[in-house]
C-alpha positions as CSV (number, residue, x, y, z in Angstrom):
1,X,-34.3,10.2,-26.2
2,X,-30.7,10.1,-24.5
3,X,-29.6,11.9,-21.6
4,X,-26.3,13.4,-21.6
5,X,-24.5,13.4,-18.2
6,X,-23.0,17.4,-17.2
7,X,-20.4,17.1,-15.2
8,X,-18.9,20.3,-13.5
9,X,-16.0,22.1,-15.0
10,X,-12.7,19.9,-14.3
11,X,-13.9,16.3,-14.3
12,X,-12.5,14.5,-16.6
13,X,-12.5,10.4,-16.6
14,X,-15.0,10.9,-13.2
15,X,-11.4,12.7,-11.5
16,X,-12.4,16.0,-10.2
17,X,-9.3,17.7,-11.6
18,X,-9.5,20.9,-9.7
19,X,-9.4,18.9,-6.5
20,X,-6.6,16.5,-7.8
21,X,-4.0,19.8,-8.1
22,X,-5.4,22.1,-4.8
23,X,-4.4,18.6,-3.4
24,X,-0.9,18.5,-4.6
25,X,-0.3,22.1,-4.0
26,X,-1.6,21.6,-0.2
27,X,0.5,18.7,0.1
28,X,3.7,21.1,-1.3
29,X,2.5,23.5,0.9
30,X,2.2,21.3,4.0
31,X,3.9,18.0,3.7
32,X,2.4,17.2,7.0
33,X,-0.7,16.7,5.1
34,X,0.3,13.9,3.9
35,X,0.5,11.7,6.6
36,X,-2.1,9.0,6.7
37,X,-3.1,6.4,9.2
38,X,-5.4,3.7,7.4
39,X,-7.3,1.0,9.4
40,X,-8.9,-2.5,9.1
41,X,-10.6,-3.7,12.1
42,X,-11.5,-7.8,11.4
43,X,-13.4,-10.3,13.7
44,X,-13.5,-13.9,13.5
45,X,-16.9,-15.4,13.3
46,X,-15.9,-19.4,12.9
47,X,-13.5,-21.9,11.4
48,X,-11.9,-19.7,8.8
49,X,-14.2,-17.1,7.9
50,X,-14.2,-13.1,9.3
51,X,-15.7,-10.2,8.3
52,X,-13.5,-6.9,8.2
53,X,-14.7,-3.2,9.0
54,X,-13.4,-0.3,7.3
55,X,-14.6,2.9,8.4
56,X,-12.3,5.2,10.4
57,X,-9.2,6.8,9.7
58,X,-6.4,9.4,10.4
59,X,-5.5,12.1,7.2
60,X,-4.6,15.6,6.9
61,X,-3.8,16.1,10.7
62,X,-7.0,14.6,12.0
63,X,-9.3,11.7,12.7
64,X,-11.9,11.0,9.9
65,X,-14.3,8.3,8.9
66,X,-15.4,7.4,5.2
67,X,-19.0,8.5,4.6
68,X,-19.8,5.0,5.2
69,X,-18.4,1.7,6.6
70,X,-17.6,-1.2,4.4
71,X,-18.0,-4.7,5.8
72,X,-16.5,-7.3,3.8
73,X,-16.6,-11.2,4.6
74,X,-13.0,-12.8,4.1
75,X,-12.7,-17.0,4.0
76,X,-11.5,-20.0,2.3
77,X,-13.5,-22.2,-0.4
78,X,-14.9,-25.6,1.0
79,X,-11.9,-27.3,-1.1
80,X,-9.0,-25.0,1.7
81,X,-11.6,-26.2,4.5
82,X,-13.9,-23.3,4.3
83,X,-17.7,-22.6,3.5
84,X,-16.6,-19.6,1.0
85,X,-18.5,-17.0,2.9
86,X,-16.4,-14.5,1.0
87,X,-12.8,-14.0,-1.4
88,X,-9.7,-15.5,0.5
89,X,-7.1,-12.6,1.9
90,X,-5.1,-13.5,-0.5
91,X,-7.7,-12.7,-3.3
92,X,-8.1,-9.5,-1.1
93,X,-4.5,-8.8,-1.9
94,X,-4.9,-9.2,-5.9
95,X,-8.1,-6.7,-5.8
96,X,-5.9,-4.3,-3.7
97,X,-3.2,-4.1,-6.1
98,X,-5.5,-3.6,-9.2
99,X,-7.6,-0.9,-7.7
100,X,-5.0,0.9,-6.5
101,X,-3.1,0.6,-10.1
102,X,-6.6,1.4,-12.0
103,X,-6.8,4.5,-9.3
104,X,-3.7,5.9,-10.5
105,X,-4.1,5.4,-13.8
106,X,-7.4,7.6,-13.6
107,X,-5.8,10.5,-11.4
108,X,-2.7,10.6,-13.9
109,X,-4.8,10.1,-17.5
110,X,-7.5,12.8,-16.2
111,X,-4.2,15.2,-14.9
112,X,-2.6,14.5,-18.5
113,X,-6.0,15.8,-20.1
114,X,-6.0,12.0,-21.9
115,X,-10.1,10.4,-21.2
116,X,-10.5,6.8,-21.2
117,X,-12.8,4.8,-22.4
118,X,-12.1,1.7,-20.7
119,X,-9.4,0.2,-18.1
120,X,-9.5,-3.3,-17.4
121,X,-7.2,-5.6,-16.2
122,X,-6.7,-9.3,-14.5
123,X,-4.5,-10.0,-11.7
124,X,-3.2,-13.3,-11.5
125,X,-1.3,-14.7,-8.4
126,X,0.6,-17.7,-8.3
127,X,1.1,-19.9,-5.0
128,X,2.6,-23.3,-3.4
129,X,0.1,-24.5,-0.5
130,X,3.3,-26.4,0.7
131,X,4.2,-23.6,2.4
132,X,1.5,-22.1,4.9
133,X,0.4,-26.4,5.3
134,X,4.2,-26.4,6.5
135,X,5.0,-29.6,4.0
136,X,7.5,-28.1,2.3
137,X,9.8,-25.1,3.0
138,X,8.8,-23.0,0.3
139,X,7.5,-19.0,0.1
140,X,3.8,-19.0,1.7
141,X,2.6,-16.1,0.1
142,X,2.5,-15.4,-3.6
143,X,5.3,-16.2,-5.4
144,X,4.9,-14.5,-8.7
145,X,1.9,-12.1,-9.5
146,X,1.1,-10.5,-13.1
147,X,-1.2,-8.2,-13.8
148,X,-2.2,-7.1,-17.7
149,X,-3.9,-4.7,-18.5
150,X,-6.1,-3.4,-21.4
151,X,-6.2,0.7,-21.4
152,X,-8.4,2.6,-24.4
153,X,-8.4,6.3,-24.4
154,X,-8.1,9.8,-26.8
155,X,-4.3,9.0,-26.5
156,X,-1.6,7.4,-28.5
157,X,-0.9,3.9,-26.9
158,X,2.9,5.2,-26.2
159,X,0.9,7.9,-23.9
160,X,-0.9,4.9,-22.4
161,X,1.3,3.0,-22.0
162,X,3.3,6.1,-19.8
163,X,0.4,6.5,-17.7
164,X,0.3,2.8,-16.7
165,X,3.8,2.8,-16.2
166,X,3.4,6.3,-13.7
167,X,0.5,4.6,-11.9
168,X,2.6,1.6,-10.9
169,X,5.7,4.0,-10.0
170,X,3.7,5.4,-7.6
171,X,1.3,2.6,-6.5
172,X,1.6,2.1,-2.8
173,X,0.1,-1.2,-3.0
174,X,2.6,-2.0,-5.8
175,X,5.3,-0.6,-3.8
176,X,4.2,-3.0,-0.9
177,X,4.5,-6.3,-2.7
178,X,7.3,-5.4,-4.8
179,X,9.4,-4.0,-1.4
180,X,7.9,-5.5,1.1
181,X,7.2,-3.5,4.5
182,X,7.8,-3.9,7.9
183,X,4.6,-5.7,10.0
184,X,4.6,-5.8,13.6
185,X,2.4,-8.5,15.4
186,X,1.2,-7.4,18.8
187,X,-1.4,-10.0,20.4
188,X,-3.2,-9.4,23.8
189,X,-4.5,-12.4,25.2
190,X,-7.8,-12.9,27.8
C-alpha cells in the first residue's frame, strides 16, 4: 500500500507558490520590506574549534528569530592542527554557496510551473595554504571555486538550464564571492 503525499493548492517542488508571489508583490508594494539584518553569533571553545549560533534576526521591519536555533561546530582536521570537531569555515563557505544556488533554483523552477525531480550539485574550492601560513604571498582564500550541477525536471534542459542560470543571477551568496563585500572588523578587548 503506498501513501500519496497532498500538498495544499500552490506547492509545487515543496515551494509554497502562493506565498512566493504575495511576497514579491509585498516587497513591490513596500521595498522597505526587504531589508534584512542576518546574524551568526560564534564562540571559541579551544585551539581551533568554535561552535556558531544562528537564531535571531531582523526582516520585514522587525526583530525575529527562526523557529529554532542551529548550532554548528566549525574547526580544522588534525592534518591543519585541529581535532575535526566539525567542517572548516571554508567548507562552511562551499555549503553556503550551493544552498543558496539550490534555493533559487527551487523558488524559480516552482514559479516557472517546471517540478524537479532532482538537484544535485558538488562545489569544489581550490586553495594555496601558503597564504594564511604567511609562506608565500599568495590569495588566502579560495582561488578558483566550481560548482556543477545535475538538474532533472518536467522541463526541456534549455528551460533548466535558464533556471540555473536565474538562480545564480540572483544568488546573494554567489554575488558575495564573485564581488566581494565590504567587512568591517571591530574587536573589544577585556
Amino acid at each position: 500500500m503506498t501513501t500519496e503525499t497532498v500538498r495544499p493548492q500552490g506547492h509545487r517542488n515543496g515551494v509554497d507558490t502562493a506565498t512566493l508571489f504575495a511576497t514579491l508583490d509585498a516587497v513591490r508594494e513596500m521595498p522597505a520590506a526587504a531589508q534584512f539584518e542576518f546574524r551568526a553569533h560564534n564562540e571559541w571553545i579551544e585551539g581551533t574549534h568554535s561552535l556558531s549560533r544562528i537564531h535571531d534576526f531582523f526582516g520585514v521591519g522587525e526583530e525575529r528569530t527562526h523557529e529554532r536555533e542551529f548550532v554548528f561546530d566549525a574547526d580544522h582536521p588534525a592534518v591543519l592542527v585541529g581535532r575535526d570537531h566539525g567542517p572548516t569555515p571554508v567548507e562552511f563557505l562551499l555549503h553556503a554557496l550551493a544552498a543558496c544556488l539550490t534555493a533559487g533554483i527551487a523558488n524559480i523552477a516552482s514559479a516557472r510551473k517546471v517540478t524537479l525531480t532532482e538537484v544535485r550539485s558538488t562545489v569544489r574550492g581550490s586553495i594555496d595554504l601558503n597564504g594564511i601560513l604567511g609562506l608565500q604571498d599568495v590569495r588566502n582564500g579560495y582561488q578558483h571555486v566550481t560548482v556543477a550541477f545535475l538538474v532533472k525536471g518536467d522541463a526541456p534542459a534549455e528551460v533548466l538550464r535558464e533556471i540555473v542560470e536565474q538562480s545564480r543571477s540572483r544568488s546573494a551568496v554567489y554575488d558575495v564571492l564573485a564581488n566581494g563585500v565590504k567587512v568591517d572588523l571591530e574587536v573589544d578587548v577585556a
